[in-house]
C-alpha positions, 0 to 999 in steps of 0.5 A: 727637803732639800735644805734639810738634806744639806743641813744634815751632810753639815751636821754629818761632815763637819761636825765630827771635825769641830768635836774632834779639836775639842775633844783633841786639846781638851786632852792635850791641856785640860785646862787653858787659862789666863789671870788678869785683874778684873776689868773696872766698871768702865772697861768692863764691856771692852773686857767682854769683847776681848775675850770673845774676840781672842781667848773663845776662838783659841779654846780657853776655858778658865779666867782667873779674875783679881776681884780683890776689893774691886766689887761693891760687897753688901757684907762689907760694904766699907772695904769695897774700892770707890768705883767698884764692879756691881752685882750686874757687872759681875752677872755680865761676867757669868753670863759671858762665861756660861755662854762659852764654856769658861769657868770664872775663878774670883781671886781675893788675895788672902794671908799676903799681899796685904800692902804693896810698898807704901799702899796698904790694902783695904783689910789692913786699913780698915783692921790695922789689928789683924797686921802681922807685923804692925811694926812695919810702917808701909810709908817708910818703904823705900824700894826692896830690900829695905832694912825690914825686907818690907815687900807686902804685909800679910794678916796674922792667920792666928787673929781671932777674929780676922776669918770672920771677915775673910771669909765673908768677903770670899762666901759672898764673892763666890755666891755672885759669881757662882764658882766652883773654883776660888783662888786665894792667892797666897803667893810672896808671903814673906811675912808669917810667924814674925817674932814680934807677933803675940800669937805667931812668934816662935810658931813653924811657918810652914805649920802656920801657912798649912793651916791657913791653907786648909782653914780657906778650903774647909770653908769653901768645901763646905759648899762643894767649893774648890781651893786654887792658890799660887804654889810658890811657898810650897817650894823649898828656894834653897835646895832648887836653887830657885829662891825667894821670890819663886820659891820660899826661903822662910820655910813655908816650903814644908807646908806642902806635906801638910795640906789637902790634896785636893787643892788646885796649885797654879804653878808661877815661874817667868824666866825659866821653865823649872820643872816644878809642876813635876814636884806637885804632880808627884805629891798628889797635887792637881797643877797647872804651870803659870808664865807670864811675859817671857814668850820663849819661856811659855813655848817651853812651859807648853811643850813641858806640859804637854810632855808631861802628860803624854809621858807620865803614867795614868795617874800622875799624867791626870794631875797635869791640867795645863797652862794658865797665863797671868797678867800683872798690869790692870786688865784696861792697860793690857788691852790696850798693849795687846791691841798696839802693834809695837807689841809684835815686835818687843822679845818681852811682854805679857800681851805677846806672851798670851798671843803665843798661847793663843797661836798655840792653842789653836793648833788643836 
């Protein structure tokens, strides 16, 4: 009797407590997220340490993982990388999100990103029809600019028959990791509408790259599926002053008065705090601001937001979900920064960057 009186003084004292931070950040930033590329098949186990170690205790609640190629695909086996996750790694995966309360949001980078300087990517390899600008030869990349500015390629959104694959790869990436959220991408597409495409020349960009947009997520609306991808290309670099690799020069920017609302934007900027995310709020969208490595630039971001929604009407306060880092260098390569102790000590780094977020986020 008496050990199930003092269990119930614990559950009666401290358990309003442990709801009371929850429910306390759950307000504050909804959304607590971090994008890095999936694990390799080897890490994958030291990947789960991580997060349960670092990211639980700190109250994140979404994880953006680059799937990209890196899965071992039944619908198309032929563009799985050589040493790719199987459908049990991934089941780890899920089963490790369940049990914490994380949702998992499989990326596959769609339209751009299809070659990275002289590597070109697995579609383009195995469809080098659906390249939007064949012309461009990757091996002749010599660093940015180039006299093509080759950065990535991108596929021709207009290809008949590139969706037939696209969406093969995201339907059965999404059944495995059994997601609500995809995330698409979509970022730096420099090439799109190229004058030398059959389809695409001559055609607005900004209606070419909408169209893309909501082709992705009629496809995944159709199983109650949402739609998240970088917002770069719906802001216009010239009249903020941002530019082209934030923001769209090729004017692309338009295409955010054309497309659905309900699309999640994961709003990018890594050396200063632009107030973009306002922008998005107030055209309807559903936004969470993305750092990167910059630590004083992340304070602010997270100040920012917070600002945000503690200062905006009902409506607009609702569309400020919160903070989603990203990481750019293989997920085995960031543990291992992270871990290192010089890390505390560089004013310029992704793994001290996420440290902040997680000292931050457990102030709630």
């Amino acid at each position: 009797m008496k050990k199930i009186f003092s269990c119930f003084l614990f559950i009666v004292i401290f358990y309003p407590c442990i709801a009371q931070k929850s429910t306390a950040i759950d307000s504050v930033l909804p959304v607590r997220g971090l994008a890095i590329a999936a694990p390799s098949p080897a890490k994958l186990n030291d990947f789960i340490k991580f997060v349960e170690k670092e990211l639980v205790p700190a109250h994140f609640n979404m994880l953006i993982l680059r799937v990209d190629y890196n899965y071992a695909y039944t619908s198309l086996p032929h563009l799985a990388n050589s040493n790719p996750l199987s459908f049990d790694d991934v089941k780890k995966l899920v089963a490790m999100g369940k049990k914490h309360g994380i949702s998992l949001v499989p990326q596959i980078n769609l339209l751009g990103h299809q070659s990275w300087a002289k590597q070109t990517g697995n579609l383009l390899k195995a469809y080098p029809q659906f390249d939007e600008t064949p012309h461009v030869n990757t091996e002749d990349y010599e660093g940015w600019p180039n006299e093509w500015g080759l950065y990535c390629k991108s596929y021709c959104p207009l290809h008949p028959e590139v969706h037939g694959i696209v969406f093969q790869l995201m339907n059965e990436i999404m059944d495995v990791f059994e997601a609500e959220y995809f995330h698409a991408g979509m970022d730096e597409v420099f090439y799109i509408g190229d004058d030398k495409c059959p389809r695409c020349s001559g055609r607005d960009k900004a209606e070419l790259f909408a169209g893309e947009v909501t082709k992705i997520r009629n496809e995944l609306a159709l199983k109650n599926r949402k739609l998240m991808i970088w917002g770069d290309r719906l802001i216009d670099g010239k009249e903020t002053g941002i530019g082209m690799w934030e923001a769209s020069m090729n004017n692309t920017h338009r295409a955010i008065d054309m497309i659905p609302k309900d699309v999640f934007i994961c709003d990018w900027h890594y050396e200063r705090p632009d107030p973009t995310a306002v922008m998005f709020a107030m055209k309807g969208f559903n936004v969470a601001t993305s750092p990167w490595r910059r630590p004083d630039v992340t304070k602010m971001q997270v100040d920012n937001m917070i600002s945000y929604r503690q200062n905006s009407a009902k409506l607009m306060a609702e569309r400020f979900k919160g903070i989603i880092a990203t990481v750019w260098s293989p997920a085995e390569r960031f543990l291992e920064a992270y871990y290192d102790p010089a890390t505390d000590n560089l004013e310029i780094s992704d793994a001290k960057t996420l440290k902040l977020l997680i000292n931050e986020f457990k102030k709630f």
